[in-house]
C-alpha positions in Angstrom: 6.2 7.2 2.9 7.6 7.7 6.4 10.9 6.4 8.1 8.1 4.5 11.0 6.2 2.4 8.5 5.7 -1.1 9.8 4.1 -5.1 8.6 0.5 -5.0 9.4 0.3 -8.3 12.0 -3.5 -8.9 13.1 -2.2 -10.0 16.7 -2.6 -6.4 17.1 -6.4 -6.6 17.1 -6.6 -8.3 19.7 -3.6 -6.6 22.0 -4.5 -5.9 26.0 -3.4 -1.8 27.1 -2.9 -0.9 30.7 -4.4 1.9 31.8 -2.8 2.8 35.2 -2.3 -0.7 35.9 -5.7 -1.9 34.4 -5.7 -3.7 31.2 -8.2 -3.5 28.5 -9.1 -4.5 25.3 -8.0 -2.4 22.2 -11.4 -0.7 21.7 -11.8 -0.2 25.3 -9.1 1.7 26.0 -10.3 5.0 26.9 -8.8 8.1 28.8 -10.9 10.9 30.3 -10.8 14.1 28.2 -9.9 16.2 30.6 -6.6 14.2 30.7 -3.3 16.7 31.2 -1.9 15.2 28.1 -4.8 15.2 25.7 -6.2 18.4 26.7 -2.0 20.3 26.4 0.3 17.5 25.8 1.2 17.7 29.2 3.6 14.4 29.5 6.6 12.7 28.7 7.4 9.3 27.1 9.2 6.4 25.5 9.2 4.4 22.8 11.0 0.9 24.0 11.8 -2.6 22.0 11.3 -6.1 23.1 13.7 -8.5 22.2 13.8 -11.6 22.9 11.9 -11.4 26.0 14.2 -8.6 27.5 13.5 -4.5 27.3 16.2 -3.4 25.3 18.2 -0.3 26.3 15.8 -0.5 29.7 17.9 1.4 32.0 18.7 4.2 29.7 14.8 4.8 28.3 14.4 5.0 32.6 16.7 7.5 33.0 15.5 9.4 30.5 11.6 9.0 31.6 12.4 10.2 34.7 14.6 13.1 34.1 12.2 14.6 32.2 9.0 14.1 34.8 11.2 15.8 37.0 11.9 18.8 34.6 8.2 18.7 34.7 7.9 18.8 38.2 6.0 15.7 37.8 5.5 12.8 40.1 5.2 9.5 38.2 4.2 7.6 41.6 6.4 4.6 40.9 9.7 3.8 41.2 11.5 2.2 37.6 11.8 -0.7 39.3 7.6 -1.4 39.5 7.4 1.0 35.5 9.0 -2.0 34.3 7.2 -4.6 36.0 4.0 -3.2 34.9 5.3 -2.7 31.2 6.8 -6.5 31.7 3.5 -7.5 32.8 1.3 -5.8 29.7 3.9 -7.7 27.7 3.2 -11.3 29.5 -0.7 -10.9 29.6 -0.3 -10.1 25.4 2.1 -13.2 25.4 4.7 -11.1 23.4 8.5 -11.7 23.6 10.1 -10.3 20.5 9.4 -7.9 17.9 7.3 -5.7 19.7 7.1 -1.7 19.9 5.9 -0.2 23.0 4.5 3.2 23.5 4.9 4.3 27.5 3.1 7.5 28.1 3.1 9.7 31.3 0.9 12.3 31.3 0.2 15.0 34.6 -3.3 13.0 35.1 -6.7 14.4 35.1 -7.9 18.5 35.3 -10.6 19.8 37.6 -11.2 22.1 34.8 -9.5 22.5 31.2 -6.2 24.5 32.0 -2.6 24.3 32.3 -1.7 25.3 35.3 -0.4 21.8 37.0 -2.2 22.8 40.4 -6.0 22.2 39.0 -4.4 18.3 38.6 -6.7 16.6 40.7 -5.7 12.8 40.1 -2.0 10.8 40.3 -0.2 10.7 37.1 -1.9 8.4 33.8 0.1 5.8 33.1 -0.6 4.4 29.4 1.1 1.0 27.8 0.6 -0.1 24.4 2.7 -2.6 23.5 2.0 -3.9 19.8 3.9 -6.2 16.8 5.9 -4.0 14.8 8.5 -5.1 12.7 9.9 -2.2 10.7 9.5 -2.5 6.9 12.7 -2.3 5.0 12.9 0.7 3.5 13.2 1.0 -0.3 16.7 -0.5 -1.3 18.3 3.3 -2.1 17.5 4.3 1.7 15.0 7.1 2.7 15.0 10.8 1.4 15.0 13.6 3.8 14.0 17.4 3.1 15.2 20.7 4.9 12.6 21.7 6.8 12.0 26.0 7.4 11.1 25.1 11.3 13.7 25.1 13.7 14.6 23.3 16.5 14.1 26.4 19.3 16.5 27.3 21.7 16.5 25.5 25.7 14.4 28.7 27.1 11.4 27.9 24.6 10.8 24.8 24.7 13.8 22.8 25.7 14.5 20.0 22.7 16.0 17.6 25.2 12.6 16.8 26.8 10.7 14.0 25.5 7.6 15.3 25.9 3.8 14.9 24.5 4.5 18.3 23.1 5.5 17.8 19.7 4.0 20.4 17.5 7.3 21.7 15.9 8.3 18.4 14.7 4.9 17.7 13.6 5.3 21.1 11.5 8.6 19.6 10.2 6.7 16.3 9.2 3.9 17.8 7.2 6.8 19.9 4.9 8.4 16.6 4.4 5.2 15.1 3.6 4.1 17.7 1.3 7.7 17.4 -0.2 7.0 13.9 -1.1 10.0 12.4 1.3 10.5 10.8 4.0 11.6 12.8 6.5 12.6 16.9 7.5 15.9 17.3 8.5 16.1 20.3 11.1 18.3 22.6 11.9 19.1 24.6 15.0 18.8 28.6 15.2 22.5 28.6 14.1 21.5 26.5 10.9 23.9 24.4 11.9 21.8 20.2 11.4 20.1 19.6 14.3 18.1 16.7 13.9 15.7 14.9 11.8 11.6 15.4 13.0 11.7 11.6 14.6 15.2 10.1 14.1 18.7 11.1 14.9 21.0 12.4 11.6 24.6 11.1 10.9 27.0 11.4 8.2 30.1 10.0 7.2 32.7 11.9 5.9 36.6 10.4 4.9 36.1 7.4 7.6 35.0 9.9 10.3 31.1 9.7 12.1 29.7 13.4 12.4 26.7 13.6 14.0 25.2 17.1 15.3 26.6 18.8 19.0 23.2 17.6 20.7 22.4 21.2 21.9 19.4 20.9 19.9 18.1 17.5 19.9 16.6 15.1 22.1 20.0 12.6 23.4 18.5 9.9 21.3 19.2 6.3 22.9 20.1 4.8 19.9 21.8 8.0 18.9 24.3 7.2 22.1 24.7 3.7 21.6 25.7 4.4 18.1 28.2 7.0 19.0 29.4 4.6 22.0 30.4 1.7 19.4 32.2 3.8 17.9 33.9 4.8 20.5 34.3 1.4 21.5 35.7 -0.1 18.0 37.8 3.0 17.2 35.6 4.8 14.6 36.5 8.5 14.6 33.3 9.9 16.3 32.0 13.8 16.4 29.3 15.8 17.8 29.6 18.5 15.9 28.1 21.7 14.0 28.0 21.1 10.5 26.0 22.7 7.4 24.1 21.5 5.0 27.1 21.6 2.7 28.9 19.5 4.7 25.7 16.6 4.3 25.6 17.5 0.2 29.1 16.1 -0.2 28.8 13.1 2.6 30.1 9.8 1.6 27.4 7.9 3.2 24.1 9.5 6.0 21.9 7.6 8.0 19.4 8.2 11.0 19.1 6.3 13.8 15.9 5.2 16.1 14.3 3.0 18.7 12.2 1.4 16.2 14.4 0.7 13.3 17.6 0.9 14.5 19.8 2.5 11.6 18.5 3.2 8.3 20.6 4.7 5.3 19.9 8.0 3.7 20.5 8.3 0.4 19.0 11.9 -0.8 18.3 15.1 0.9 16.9 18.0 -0.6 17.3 16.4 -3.7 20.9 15.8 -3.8 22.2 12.3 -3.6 24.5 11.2 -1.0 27.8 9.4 -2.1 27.9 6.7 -4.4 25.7 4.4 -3.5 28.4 2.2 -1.2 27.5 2.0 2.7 30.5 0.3 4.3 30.2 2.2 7.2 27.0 2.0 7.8 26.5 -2.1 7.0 29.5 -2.4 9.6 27.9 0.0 12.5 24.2 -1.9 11.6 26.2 -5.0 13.0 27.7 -3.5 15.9 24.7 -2.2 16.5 22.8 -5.9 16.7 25.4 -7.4 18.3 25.0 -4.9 21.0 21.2 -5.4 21.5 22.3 -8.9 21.8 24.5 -8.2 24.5 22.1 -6.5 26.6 19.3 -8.9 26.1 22.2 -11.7 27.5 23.0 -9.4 30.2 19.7 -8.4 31.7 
């Protein structure tokens, strides 16, 4: 069950992480414990795909890195420029070019003393790569299920949904409901309960040729979320962030998430309800779009 299930590849038994610019084995890879992000999820990070030798989407997963350590008043201590050297060289000493996942992690560093406040930091920021095989597993041939979740995504003034940060409790909340619901994935919505989001992945649906997908006041601004709503832009699909109910996603002709590690996926049931007939035109043509874009970007770069 999950929307992130993967193949199993041994390679990753053997897989070198960098540790602030240190490599190590797999089962050396260690981080103090009183680390900012173990001890409160003090952090941000990315999840980024090799392909084809190139860091796909680079620029934008930067961008978004960066606004968020400065949200966090946080001082990553390198520009993007050397980040992506050093996540280029983890890649080269693993010898990987394509189909790999990478985890980036920036936590706030290490604590004098277990507690939040930033100024007991007394170290420069942790810098953690994994980069690992992961090819995603197709998902069964009907698409995943997604459940309505009772947790909310909160409002800017709580915890600020925008941020990708370590701090992920809510949607962890949301997961377990799913879980325990025997899906795939929670859908979430906002404190409106207008669809917000799913707990990992973006939510679209498709209704009479048009693309809705959520107004983004309550979700993180998804790469693959953007690049989806930017071909359609681009190849004149009717797109819209939008409020929408849950009614609205009942009678959908066709739904689908979106995410750095699988790209699009279809959705074919939520809460139990199936979503249109079975057809995916829209969704088989934007999944195209979609590849020939990474394509595009790996020539470019």
């Amino acid at each position: 069950m999950g929307t992130h299930q993967y193949l199993e590849d041994p390679r990753n038994a053997t897989i070198l992480i960098n540790i602030n610019g240190e490599l190590f084995k797999r089962d050396e890879a260690k981080i103090s414990v009183f680390d900012s992000g173990f001890i409160l999820g003090d952090g941000v990070w990315e999840g980024i795909r090799l392909h084809h030798g190139h860091l796909a989407f680079i620029d934008q997963h930067m961008q978004r890195l960066y606004d968020g350590a400065k949200a966090l008043d946080m001082d990553i201590g390198l520009s993007k420029a050397e980040l992506i050297e050093r996540i280029m060289d983890t890649c080269n000493a693993n010898n990987m070019t394509d189909g790999v996942h990478i985890r980036l992690m920036v936590t706030r560093g290490i604590k004098a003393t277990p507690y939040q406040d930033p100024r007991v930091t007394i170290s420069a920021p942790t810098i953690v790569i994994i980069a690992e095989y992961k090819t995603p597993l197709a998902p069964d041939s009907k698409g995943v299920r997604l459940f309505t979740t009772h947790v909310r995504r909160g409002y800017a003034d709580v915890q600020d949904p925008k941020l990708n940060t370590h701090s992920k409790l809510n949607c962890i909340f949301a997961c377990i409901q799913a879980a325990k619901a025997g899906v795939d994935e929670a859908l979430m919505l906002d404190p409106h309960g207008f669809v917000a989001t799913c707990n990992s992945t973006h939510f679209f649906i498709v209704r009479h040729g048009e693309v809705w997908t959520s107004s983004g006041d309550f979700c993180l601004d998804g790469i693959t979320r953007r690049n989806v709503i930017t071909l359609c832009q681009r190849y004149q699909i009717p797109v819209f962030e939008k409020n929408f109910t849950l009614s609205d996603v009942y009678a959908a002709d066709e739904a689908f998430i979106t995410g750095t590690f699988a790209g699009l996926t279809r959705v074919s049931e939520v809460d139990g309800r199936k979503i249109g007939n079975g057809s995916t035109p829209m969704i088989e043509t934007l999944t195209t779009y979609y590849h020939q874009f990474i394509e595009e970007q790996a020539a470019s770069s």
